[in-house]
N, C-alpha and C positions, 0 to 999 in steps of 0.2 A: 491621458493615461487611463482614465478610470472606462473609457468606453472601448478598452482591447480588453478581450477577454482573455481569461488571466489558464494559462495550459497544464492543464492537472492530469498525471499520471496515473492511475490505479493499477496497483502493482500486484497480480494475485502470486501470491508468495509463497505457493505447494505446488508440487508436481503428483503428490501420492496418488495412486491408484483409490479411488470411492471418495474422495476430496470430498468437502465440504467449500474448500477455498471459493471455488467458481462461482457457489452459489450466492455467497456472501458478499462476493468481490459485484456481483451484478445488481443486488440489492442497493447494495451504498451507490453505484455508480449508477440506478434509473434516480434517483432522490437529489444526487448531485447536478445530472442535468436540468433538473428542474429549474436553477439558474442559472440565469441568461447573460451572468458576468463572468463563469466558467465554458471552458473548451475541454472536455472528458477525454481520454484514450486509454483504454484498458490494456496492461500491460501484462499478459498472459505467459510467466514462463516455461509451463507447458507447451509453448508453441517455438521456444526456441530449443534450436538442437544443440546443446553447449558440450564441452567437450566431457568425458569422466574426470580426464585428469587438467591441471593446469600447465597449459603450452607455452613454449617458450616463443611464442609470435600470435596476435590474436587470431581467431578464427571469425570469420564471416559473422556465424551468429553472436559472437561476443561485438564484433562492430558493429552492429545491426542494434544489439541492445543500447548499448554505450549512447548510439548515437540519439535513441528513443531517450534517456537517459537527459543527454545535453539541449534537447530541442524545449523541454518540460521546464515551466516555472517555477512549478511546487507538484507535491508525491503524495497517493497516500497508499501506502501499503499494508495492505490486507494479509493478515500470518494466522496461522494457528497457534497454538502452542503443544511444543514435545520436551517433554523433560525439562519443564520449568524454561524452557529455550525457546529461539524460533529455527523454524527449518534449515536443514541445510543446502537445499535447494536455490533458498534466499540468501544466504550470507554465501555462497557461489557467485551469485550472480550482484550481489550490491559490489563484490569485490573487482568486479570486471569493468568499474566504472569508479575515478576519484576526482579527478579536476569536474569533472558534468556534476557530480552532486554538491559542490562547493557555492554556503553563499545562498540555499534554496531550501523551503519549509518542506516537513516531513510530517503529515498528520497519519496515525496507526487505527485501523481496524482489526480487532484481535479477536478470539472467541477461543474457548475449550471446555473442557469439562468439566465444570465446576468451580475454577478459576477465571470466566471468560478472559484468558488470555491477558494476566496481570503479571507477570513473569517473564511472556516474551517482549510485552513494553518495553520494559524496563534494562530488558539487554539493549534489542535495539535503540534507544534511545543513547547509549555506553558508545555501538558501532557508528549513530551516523554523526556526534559529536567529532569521531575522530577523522570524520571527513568531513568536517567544518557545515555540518550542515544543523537546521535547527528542528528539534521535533516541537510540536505542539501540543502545550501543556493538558489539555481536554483531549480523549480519547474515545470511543468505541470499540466497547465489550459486552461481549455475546455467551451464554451461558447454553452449550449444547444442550444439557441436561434439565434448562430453564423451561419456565413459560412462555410461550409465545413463540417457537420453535413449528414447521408444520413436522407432523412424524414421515417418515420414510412410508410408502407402503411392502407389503408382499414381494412384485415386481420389481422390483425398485434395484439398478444395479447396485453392488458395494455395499458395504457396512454402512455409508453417509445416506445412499441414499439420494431421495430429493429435498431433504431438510433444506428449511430455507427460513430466515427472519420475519416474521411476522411485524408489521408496524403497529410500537406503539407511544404511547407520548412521552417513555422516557427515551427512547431508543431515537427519536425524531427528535426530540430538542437534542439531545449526543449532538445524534449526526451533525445540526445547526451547529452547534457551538465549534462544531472540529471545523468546518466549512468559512466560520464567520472569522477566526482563527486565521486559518490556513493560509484567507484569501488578502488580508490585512496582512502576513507577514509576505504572501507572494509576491503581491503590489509594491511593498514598501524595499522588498531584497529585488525587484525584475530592476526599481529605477535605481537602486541604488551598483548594480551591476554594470546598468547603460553608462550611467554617471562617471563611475571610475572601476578600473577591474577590480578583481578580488584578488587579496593579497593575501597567500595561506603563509 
């Protein structure tokens, strides 16, 4: 068991035009590869064409997700925060998907303004409860407005910019801890899935 690598989604969780999400979402996700008992896959929903409205039959790109979705041991999904919330881009798309997230560890990378994204935690954590999924008590947050931020330049498209996280030793042991987390609840929910199905 312990020599498969264990398959982790990162799930960048804005579509907004000048995002900051992608840049975040790439940071955590070069740090994560760095071990060799995880399998990375960036789960960009900017790159799916999902419907406006919710269809009475899925659509390609909702089974295209779903499916990225069911294949993943464990998640971490990267949000901003709006309005003390997370996007609705992301709660579109976690709802396109319920049996696939049952039963599988959810570790959050959040960041915003002054809050680093302690608000949209704390909802999602409420959503993926009710889809039997578990989030991980240790998180990553980012403080836009913080230290350790690079600035945007002149150039630079969008109001984000090229802002990007700088590393540093609290922000590296974070990540560690969400990771050490993550991969201890993946392991222990992949066999206990093999073992017997999950009963919601």
């Amino acid at each position: 068991m312990t020599a498969e690598p264990l398959n982790v989604a990162v799930i960048v969780g804005s579509t907004r035009a000048g995002r900051v999400c992608d840049a975040v979402a790439g940071w955590f996700a070069e740090r994560a590869r760095r071990r060799e008992d995880l399998a990375i896959e960036v789960l960009d929903l900017a790159a799916y064409a999902f419907p406006p409205c919710y269809p009475q039959g899925a659509t390609p790109s909702m089974r295209r997700f779903a499916a990225a979705v069911a294949v993943a041991d464990a998640f971490v999904v990267v949000t901003p925060e709006y309005n003390r919330s997370f996007p609705a881009s992301l709660k579109q798309a976690i709802d396109f998907a319920y049996d696939e997230w049952q039963a599988k560890p959810v570790g959050i990378v959040a960041y915003g303004s002054g809050s680093c994204g302690h608000y949209a935690v704390e909802q999602l954590r409420t959503v993926f409860s009710a889809l039997h999924a578990v989030t991980m008590r240790d998180w990553v947050g980012l403080d836009l407005l913080g230290p350790g931020m690079t600035e945007p330049g002149p150039d630079d498209p969008g109001p984000a910019g090229n802002c990007r996280p700088h590393d540093t030793d609290d922000r590296l042991r974070a990540v560690a801890a969400l990771l050490d987390q993550l991969t201890w609840w993946g392991r222990t929910l992949r066999a206990g899935r093999r073992d017997q199905p999950y009963v919601s």
